[in-house]
N, CA and C of each residue as an Amber inpcrd file, in Angstrom:
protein
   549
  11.7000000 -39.4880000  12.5020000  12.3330000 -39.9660000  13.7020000
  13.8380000 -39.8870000  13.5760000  14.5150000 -40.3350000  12.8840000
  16.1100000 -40.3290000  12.0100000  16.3890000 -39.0080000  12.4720000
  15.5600000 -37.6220000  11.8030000  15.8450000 -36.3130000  11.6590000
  15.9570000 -35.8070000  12.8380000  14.8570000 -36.3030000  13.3080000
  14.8230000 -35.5610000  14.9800000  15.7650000 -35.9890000  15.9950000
  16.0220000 -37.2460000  16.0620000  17.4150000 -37.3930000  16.3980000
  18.7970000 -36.9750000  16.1180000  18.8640000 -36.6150000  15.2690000
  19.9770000 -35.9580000  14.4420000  20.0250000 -34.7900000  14.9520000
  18.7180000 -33.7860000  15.2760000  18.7390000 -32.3100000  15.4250000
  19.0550000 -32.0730000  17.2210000  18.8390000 -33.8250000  17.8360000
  18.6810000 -33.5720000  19.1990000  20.3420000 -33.3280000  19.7080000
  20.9130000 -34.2510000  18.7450000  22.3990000 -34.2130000  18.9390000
  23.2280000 -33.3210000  19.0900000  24.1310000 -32.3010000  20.6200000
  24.4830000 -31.3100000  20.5730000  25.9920000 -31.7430000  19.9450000
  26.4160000 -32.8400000  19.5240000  27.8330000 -32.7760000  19.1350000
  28.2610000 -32.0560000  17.7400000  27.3560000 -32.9150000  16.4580000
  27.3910000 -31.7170000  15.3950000  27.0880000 -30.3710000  15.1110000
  26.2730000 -30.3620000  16.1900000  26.1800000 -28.4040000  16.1170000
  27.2340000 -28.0890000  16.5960000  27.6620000 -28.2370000  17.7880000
  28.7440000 -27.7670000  18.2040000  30.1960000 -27.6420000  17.1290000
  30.0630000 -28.7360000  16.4950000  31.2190000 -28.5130000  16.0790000
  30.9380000 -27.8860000  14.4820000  29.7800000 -27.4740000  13.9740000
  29.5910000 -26.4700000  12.7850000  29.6870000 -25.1020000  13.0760000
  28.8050000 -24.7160000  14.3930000  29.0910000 -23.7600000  14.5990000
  29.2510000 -23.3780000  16.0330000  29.6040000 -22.3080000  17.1590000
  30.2180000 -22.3850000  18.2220000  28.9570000 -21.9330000  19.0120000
  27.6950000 -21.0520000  18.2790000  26.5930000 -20.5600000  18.7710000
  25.1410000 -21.1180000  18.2570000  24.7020000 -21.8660000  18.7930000
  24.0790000 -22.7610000  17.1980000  22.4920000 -21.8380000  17.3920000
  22.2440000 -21.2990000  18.7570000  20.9200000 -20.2390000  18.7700000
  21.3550000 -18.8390000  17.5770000  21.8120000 -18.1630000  18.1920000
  22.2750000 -17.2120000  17.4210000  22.6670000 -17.2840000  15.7180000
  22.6330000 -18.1880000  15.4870000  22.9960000 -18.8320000  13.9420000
  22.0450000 -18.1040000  12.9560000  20.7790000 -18.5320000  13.0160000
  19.4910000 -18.0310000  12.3370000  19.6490000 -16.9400000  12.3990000
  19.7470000 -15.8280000  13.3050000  19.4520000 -14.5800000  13.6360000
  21.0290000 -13.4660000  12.7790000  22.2230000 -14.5580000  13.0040000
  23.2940000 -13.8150000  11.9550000  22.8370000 -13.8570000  10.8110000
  22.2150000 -14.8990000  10.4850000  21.7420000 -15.3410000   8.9780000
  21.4110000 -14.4120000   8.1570000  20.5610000 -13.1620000   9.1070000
  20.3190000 -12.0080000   8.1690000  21.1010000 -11.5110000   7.5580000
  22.1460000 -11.0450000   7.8010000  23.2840000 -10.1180000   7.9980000
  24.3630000 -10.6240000   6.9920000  24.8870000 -12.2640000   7.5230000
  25.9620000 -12.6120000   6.8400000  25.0600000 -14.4850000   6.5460000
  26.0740000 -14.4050000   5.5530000  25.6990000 -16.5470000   5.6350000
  27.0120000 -17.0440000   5.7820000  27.2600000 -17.9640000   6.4950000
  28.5090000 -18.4110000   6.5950000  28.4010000 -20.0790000   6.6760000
  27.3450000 -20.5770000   6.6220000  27.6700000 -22.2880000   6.4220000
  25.7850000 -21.9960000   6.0410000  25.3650000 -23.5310000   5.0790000
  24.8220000 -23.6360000   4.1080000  23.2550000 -23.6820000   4.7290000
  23.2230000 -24.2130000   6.3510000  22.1340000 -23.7590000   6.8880000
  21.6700000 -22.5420000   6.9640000  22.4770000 -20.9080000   7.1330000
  22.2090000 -19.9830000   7.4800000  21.5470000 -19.3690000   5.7760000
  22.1860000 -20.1780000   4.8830000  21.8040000 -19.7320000   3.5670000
  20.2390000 -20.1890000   3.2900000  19.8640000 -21.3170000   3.6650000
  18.3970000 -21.4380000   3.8110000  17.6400000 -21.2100000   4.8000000
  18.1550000 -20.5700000   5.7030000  17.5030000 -19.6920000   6.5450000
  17.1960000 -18.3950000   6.2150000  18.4480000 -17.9950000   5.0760000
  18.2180000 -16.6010000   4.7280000  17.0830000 -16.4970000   3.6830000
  17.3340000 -17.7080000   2.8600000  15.9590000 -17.4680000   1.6040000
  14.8990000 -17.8040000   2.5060000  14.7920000 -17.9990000   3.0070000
  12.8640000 -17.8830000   3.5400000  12.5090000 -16.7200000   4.3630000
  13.2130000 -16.1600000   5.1750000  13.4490000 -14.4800000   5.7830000
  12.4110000 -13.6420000   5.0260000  13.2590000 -13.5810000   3.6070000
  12.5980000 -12.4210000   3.1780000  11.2280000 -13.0910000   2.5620000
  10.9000000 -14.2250000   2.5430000   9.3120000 -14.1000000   2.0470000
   8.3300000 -14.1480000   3.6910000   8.6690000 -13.7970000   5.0780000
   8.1440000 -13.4320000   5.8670000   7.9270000 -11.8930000   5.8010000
   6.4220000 -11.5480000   6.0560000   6.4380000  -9.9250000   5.2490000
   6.4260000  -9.5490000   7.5380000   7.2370000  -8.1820000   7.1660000
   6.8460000  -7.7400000   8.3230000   5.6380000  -6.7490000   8.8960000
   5.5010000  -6.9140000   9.8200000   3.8590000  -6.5170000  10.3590000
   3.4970000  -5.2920000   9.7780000   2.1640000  -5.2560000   9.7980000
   1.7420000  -3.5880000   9.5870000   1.7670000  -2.7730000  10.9200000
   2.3510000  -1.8720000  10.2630000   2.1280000  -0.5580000  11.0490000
   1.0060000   0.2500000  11.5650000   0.6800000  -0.0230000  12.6760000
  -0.4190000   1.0180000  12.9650000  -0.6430000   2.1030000  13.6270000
  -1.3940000   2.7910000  13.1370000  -1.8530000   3.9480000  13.8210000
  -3.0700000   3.8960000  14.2290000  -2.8290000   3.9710000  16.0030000
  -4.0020000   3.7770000  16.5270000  -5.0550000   4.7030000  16.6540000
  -6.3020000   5.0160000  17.1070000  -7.4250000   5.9450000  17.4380000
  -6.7680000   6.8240000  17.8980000  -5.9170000   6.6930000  18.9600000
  -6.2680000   8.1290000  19.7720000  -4.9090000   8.9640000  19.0710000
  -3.9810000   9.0380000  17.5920000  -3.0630000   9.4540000  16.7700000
  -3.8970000   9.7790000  16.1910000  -3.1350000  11.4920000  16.1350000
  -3.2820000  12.5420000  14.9360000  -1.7340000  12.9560000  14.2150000
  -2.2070000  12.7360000  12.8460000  -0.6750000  12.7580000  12.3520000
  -1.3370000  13.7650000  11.1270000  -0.2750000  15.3550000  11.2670000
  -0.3190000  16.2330000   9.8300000   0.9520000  15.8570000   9.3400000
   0.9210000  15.5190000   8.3520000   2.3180000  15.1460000   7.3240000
   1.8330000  13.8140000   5.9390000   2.5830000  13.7570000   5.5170000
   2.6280000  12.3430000   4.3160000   3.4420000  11.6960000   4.9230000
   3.3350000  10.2530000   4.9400000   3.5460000   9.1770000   5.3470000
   3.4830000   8.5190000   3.8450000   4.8420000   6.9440000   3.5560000
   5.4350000   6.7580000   2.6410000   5.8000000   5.5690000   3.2770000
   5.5850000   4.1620000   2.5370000   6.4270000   2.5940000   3.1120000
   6.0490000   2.3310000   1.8940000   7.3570000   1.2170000   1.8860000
   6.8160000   0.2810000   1.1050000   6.0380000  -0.8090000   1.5480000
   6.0710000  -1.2570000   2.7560000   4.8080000  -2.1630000   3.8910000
   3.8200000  -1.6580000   3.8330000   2.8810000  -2.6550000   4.7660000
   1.3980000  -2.3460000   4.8000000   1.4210000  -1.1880000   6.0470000
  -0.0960000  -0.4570000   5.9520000  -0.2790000   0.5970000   6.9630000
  -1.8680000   0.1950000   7.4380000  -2.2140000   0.1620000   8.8760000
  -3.6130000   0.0160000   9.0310000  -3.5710000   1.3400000   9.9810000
  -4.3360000   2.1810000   9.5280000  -4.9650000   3.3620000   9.9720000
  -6.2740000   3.2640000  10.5170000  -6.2760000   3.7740000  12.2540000
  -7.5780000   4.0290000  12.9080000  -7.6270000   5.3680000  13.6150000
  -6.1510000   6.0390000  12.9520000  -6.6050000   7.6500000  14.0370000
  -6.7270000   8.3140000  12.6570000  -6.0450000   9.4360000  13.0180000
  -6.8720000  10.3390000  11.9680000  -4.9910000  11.1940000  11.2620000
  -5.4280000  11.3090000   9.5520000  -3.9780000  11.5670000   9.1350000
  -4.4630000  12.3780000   8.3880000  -4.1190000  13.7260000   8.0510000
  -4.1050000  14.9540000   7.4170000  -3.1690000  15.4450000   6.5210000
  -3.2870000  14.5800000   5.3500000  -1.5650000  13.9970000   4.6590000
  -1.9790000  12.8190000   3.4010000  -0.8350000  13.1180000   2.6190000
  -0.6670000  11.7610000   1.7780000  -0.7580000  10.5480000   2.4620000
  -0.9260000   9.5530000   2.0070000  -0.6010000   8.1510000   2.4160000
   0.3170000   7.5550000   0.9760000   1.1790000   6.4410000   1.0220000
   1.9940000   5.6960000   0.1710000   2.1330000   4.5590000   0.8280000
   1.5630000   3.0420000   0.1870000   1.6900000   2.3130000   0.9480000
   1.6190000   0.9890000   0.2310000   1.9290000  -0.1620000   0.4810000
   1.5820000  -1.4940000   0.0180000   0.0810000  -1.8150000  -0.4150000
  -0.4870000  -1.9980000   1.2000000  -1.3930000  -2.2790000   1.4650000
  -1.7470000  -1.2620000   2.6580000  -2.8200000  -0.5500000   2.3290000
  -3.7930000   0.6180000   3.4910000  -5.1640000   0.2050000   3.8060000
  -5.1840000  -0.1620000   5.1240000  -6.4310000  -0.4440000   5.3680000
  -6.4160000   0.9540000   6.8480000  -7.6770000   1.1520000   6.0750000
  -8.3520000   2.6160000   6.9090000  -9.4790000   1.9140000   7.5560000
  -9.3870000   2.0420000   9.0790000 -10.0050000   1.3880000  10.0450000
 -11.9140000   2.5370000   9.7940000 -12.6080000   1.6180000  10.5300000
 -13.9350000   2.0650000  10.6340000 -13.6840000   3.7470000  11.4850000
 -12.4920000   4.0820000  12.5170000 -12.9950000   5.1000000  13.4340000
 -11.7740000   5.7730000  12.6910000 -10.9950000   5.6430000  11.5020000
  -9.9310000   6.1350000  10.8420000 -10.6080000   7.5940000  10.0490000
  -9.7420000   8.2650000   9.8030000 -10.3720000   9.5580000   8.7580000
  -8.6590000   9.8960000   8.2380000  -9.1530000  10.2320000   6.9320000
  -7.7930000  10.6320000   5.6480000  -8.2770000  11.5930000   5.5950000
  -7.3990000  12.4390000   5.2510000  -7.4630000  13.9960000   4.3870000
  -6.6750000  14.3360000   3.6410000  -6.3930000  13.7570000   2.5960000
  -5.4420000  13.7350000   1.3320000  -5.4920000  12.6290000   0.4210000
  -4.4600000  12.3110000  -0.5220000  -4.4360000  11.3850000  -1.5180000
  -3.6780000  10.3500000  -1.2550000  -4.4220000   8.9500000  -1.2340000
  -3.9010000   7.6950000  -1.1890000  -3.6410000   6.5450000  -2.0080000
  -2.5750000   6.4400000  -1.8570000  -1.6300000   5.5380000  -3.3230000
  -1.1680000   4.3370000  -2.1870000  -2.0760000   3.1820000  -2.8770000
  -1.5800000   1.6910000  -2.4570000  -1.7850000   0.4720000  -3.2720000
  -0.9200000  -0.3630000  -3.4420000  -1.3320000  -1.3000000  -4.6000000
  -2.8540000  -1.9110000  -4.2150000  -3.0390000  -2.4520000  -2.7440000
  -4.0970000  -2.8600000  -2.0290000  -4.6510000  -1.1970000  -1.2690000
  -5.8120000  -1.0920000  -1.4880000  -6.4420000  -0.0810000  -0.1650000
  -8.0440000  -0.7420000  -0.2440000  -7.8630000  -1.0310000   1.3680000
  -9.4590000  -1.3680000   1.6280000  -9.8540000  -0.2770000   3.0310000
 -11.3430000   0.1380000   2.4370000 -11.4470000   1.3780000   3.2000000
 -12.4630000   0.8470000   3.8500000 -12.6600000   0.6000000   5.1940000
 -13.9310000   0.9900000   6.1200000 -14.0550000   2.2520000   7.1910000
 -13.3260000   3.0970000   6.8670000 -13.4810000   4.5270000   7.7310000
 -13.8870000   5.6770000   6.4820000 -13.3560000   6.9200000   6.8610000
 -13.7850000   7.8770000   6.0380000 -12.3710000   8.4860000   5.2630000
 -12.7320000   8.4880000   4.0190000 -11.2290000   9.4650000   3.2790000
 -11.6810000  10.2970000   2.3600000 -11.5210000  11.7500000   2.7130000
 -11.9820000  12.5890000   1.7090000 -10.5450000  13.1510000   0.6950000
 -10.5500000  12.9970000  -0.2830000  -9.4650000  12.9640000  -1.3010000
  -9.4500000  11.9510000  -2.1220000  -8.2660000  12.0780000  -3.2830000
  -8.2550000  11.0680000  -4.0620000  -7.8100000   9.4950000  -3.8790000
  -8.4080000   8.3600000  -4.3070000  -7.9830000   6.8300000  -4.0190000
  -7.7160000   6.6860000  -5.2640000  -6.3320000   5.9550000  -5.1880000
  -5.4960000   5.7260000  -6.1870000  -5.3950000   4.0090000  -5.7130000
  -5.0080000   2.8780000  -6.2810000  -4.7980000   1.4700000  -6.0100000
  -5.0220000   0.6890000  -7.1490000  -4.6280000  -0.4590000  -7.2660000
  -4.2720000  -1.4340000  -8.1450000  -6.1030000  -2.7150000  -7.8880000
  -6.0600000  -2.6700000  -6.6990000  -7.4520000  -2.8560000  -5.6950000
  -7.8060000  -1.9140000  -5.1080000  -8.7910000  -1.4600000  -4.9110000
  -9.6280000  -0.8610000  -4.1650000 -10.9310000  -1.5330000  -3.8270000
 -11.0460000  -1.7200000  -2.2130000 -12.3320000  -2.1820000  -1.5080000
 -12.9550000  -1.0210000  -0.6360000 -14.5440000  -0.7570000  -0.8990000
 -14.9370000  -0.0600000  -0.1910000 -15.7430000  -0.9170000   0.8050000
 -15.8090000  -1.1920000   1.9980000 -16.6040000  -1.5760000   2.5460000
 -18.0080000  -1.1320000   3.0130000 -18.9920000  -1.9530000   3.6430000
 -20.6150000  -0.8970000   4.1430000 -19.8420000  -0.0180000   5.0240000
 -18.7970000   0.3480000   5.4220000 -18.8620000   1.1390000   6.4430000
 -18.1270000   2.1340000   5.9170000 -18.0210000   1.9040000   4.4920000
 -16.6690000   3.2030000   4.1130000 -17.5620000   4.5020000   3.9030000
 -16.9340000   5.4660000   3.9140000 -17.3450000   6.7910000   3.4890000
 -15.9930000   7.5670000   3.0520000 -16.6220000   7.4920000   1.3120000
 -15.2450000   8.3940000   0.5680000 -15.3850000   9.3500000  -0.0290000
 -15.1290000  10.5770000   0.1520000 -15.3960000  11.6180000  -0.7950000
 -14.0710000  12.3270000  -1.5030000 -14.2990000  11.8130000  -2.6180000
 -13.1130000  11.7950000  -3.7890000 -13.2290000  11.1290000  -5.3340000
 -12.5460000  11.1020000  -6.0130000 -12.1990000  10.2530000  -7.3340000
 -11.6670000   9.1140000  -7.1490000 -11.6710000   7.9510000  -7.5000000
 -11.4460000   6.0340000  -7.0890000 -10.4260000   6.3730000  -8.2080000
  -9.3170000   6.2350000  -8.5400000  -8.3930000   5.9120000 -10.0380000
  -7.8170000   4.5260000  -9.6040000  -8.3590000   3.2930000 -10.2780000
  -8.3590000   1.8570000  -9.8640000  -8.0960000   1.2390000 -11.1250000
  -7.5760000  -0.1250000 -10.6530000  -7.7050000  -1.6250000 -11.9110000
  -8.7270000  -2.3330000 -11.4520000  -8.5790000  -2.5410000 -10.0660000
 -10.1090000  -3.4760000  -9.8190000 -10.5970000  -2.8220000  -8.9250000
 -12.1950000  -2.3920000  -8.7790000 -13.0200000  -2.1980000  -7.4120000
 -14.1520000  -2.8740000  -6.9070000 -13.8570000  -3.0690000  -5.6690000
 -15.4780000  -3.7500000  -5.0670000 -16.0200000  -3.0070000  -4.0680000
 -17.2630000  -2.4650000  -4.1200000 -17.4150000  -1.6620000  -3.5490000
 -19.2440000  -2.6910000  -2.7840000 -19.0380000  -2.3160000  -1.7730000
 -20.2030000  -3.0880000  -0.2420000 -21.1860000  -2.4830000  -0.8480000
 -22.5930000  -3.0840000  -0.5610000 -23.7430000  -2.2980000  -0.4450000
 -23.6930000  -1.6950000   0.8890000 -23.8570000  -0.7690000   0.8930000
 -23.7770000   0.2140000   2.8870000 -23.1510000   1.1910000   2.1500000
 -21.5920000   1.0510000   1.4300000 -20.8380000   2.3800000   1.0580000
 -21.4060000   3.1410000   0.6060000 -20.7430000   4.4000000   1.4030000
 -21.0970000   5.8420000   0.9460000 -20.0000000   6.4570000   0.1080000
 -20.3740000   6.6890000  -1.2010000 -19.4470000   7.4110000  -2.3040000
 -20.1760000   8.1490000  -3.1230000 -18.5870000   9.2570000  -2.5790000
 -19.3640000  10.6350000  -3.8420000 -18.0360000  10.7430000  -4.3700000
 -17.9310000  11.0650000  -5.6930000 -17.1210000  11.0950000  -6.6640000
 -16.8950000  10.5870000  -7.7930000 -16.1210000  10.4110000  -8.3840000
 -16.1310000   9.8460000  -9.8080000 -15.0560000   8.5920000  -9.6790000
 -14.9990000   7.3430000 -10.2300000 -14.7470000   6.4660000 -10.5270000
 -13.9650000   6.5430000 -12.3340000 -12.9590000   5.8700000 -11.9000000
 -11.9330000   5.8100000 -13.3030000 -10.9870000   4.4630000 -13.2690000
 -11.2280000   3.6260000 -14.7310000 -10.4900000   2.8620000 -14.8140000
  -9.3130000   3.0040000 -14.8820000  -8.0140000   2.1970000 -14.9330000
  -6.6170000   2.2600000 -15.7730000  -6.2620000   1.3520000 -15.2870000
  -5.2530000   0.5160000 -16.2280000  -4.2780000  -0.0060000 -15.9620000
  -3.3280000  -0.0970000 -15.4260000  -2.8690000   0.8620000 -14.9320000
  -1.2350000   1.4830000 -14.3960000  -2.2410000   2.8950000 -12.9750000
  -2.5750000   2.6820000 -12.3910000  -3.2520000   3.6990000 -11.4550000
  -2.1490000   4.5170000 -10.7540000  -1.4880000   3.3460000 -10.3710000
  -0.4330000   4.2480000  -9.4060000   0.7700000   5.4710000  -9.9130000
   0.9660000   5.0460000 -11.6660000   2.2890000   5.4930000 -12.3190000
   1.2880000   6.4620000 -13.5810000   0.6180000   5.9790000 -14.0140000
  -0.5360000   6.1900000 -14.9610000  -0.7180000   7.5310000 -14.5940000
  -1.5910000   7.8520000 -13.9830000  -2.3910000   8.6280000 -13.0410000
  -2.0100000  10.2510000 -13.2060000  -0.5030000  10.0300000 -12.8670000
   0.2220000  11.3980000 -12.4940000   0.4320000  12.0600000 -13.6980000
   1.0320000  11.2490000 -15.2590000   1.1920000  11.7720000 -16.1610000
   0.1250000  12.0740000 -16.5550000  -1.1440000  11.6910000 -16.6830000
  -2.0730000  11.8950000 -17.2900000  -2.5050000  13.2680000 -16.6750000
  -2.6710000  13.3040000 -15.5860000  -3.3170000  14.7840000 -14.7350000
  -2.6090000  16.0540000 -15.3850000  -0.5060000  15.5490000 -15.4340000
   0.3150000  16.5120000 -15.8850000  -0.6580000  17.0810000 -17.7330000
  -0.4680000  16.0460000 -18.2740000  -1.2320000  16.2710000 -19.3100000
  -2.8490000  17.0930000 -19.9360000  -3.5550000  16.5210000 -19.0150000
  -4.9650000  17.8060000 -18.8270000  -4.8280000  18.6990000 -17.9960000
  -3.8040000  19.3400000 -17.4720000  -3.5360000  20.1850000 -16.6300000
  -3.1880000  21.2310000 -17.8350000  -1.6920000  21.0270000 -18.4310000
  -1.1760000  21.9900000 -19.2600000  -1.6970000  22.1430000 -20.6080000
  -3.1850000  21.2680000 -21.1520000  -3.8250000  22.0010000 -22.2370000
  -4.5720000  23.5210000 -22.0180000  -4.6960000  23.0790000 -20.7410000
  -5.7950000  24.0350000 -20.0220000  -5.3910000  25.0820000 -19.3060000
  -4.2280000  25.0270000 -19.7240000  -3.3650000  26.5760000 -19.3110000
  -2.8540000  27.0880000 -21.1980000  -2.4500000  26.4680000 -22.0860000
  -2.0040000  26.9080000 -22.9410000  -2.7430000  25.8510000 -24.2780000
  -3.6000000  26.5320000 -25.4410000  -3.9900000  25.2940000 -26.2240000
  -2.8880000  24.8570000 -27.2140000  -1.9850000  24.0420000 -26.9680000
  -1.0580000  23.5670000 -27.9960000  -1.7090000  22.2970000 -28.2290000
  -2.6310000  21.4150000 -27.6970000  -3.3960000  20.7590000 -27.8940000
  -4.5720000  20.8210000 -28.8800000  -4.9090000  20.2190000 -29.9230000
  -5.8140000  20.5070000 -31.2540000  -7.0440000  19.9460000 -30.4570000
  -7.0610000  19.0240000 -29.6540000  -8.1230000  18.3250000 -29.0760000
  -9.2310000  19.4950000 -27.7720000  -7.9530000  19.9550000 -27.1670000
  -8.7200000  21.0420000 -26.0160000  -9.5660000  22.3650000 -26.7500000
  -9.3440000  22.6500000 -28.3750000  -9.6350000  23.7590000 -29.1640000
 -10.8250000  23.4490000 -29.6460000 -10.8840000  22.4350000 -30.0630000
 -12.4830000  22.1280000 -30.5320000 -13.3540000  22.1320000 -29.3420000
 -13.5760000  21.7560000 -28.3250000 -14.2770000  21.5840000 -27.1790000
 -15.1390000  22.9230000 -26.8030000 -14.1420000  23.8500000 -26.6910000
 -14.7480000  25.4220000 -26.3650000 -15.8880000  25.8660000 -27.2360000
 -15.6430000  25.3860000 -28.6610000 -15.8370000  26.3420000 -29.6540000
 -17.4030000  25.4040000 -29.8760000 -16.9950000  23.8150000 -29.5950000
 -18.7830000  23.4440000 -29.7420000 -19.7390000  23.9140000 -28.2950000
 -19.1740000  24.0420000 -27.0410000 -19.7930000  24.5720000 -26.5710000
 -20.2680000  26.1110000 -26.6380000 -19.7600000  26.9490000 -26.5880000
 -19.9730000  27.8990000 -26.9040000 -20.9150000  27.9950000 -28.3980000
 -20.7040000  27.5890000 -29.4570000 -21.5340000  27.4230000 -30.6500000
 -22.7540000  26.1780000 -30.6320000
């Protein structure tokens, strides 16, 4: 009751600051008296909305945020994202890197994430490279499944790595392999 009276009072606002609406909203930008400074620390733990792409969007290209993305049209492209949620009427056609990705549409390519959720309605055809997965009874998956620790950073060196034994054996490990199959 004390407080709310206090806040009803236009005399001390007035005389802290000359715009007392507009105050919060400079806050981003600049701080200039000790309210706008605790206005500013709580700002950034408001996350801003996801981005969507609706059904009736077709997008060829890679797409890249550091925010969340909810996908329901159809993208023919990388994805890079926070958090990707691929809608039930959504379809991917490339490789998707998100700390969070929960899939209930279709993505044919690789899933890369820190989480990965497949839901009953997902359909993925690709390789999962994950730390944690939960995958629905309903999901449809074809591909191979791989643990790691590091999925998102992990991932790339490692591929660089079985890529260039298999062009040149400077590797002692890729040399034995041939020679028991073949023998």
């Amino acid at each position: 009751m004390f407080s709310k009276s206090k806040i009803n009072e236009p005399g001390p606002k007035a005389d802290e600051s000359s715009a007392p609406i507009p105050a919060p909203q400079d806050s981003l930008t600049s701080s200039s008296s000790s309210k706008s400074t605790e206005f500013k620390s709580s700002a950034p733990k408001a996350k801003p909305a996801a981005s969507v792409l609706s059904s009736d969007l077709h997008i060829t290209g890679n797409l890249k945020t550091t925010g969340d993305i909810n996908v329901e049209g159809t993208v023919e492209g990388d994805i890079r994202a926070h958090l990707l949620t691929v809608g039930e009427s959504a379809t991917i056609k490339g490789e998707v890197i998100a700390d969070d990705v929960v899939v209930n549409g279709r993505v044919v390519g690789r899933v890369r994430g820190l989480k990965v959720r497949l839901t009953a309605t997902a359909r993925v055809e690709g390789d999962i490279i994950h730390k944690t997965i939960a995958i629905e009874s309903g999901a449809h998956f074809e591909g191979s499944v791989q643990r790691q620790d590091d999925p998102l950073n992990g991932g790339k060196a490692k591929q660089a790595a079985e890529t260039a034994p298999s062009s040149s054996s400077a590797s002692p490990a890729a040399t034995p392999a041939p020679a028991a199959s073949n023998g």
